[in-house]
N, C-alpha and C positions, 0 to 999 in steps of 0.2 A: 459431444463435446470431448474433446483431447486435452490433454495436459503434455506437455511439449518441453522441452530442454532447450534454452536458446543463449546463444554467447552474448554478453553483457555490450561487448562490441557491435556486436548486429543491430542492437535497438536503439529503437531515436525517443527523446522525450518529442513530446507533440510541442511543434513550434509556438502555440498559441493557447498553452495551458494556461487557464487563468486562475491555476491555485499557485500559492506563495509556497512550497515543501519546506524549506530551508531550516524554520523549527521545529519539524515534526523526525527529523531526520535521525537524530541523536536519541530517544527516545523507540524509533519503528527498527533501527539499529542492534540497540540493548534485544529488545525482543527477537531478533533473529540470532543473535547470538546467542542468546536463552536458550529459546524454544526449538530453533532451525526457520527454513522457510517455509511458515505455512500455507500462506495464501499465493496463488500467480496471478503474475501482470494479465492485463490484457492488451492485447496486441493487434493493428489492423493486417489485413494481407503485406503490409510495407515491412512489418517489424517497427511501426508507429505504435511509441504506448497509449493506450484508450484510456487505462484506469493502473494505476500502482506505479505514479511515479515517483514515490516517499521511497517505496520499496525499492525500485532501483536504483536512485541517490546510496541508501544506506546499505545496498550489497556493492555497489562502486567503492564504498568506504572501508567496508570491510574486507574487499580483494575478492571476491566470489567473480568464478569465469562464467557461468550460466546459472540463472533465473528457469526455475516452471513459468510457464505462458499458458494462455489461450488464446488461439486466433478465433479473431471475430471476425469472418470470413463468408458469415451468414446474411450481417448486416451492410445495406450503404452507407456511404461515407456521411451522408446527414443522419444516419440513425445513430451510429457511431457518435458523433459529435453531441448528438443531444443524451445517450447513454450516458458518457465521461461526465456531462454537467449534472444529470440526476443521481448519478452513482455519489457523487461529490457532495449533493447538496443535501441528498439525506441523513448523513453522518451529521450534519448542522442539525436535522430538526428534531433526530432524538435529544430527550431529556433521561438527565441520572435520575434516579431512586435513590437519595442520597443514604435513606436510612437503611437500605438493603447495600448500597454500595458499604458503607463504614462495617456492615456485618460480614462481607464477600474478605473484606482489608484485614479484618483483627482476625479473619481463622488461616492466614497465609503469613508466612516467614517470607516480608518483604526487603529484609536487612541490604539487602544487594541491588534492589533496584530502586531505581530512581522515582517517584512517585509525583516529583513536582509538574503536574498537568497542566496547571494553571487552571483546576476549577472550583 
């Protein structure tokens, strides 16, 4: 597995993403401008996003020329597609620890960031 440099212009969002980004955008945003880019897209041989298409909306936002990638170049275009949906759904089926969560929040100086999760 490579991690790759790729122009923001190169890549296509998957024409038939059926996640909604829109709200997540401003939020995955803040944190790259925090923290930097930590995580990369995933990418098919096209320069089709597989998975991090929150992340590429909010580096378009932010004016960033290139995104880390990984091409998935390993898998078919049906593994691919069933990847993006799993990749996606799992994030739904974890559950918080709220009481470990509220201990994570009170030992961090969160004054600057936006916390409204909606959970």
């Amino acid at each position: 597995m490579q991690i790759i440099d790729k122009k923001l212009t190169d890549l296509k969002p998957y024409a038939n993403n059926p996640r909604h980004n829109a709200k997540a955008v401003p939020a995955v945003k803040e944190s790259i401008l925090k923290f930097g880019f930590k995580v990369p897209l995933v990418i098919d041989k096209n320069n089709v996003i597989v998975c991090g298409h929150t992340r590429f909306y909010a580096s378009k936002e932010i004016g960033l020329e290139t995104v880390p990638c990984i091409v998935a170049d390993d898998l078919t275009e049906e593994q691919i597609r069933e990847y993006a949906l799993l990749d996606n759904k799992t994030n739904e089926i974890a559950e918080w620890d709220f009481d470990l969560l509220g201990e994570e929040i009170a030992e961090l100086d969160l004054g600057d960031f936006d916390l409204d999760w909606g959970i």
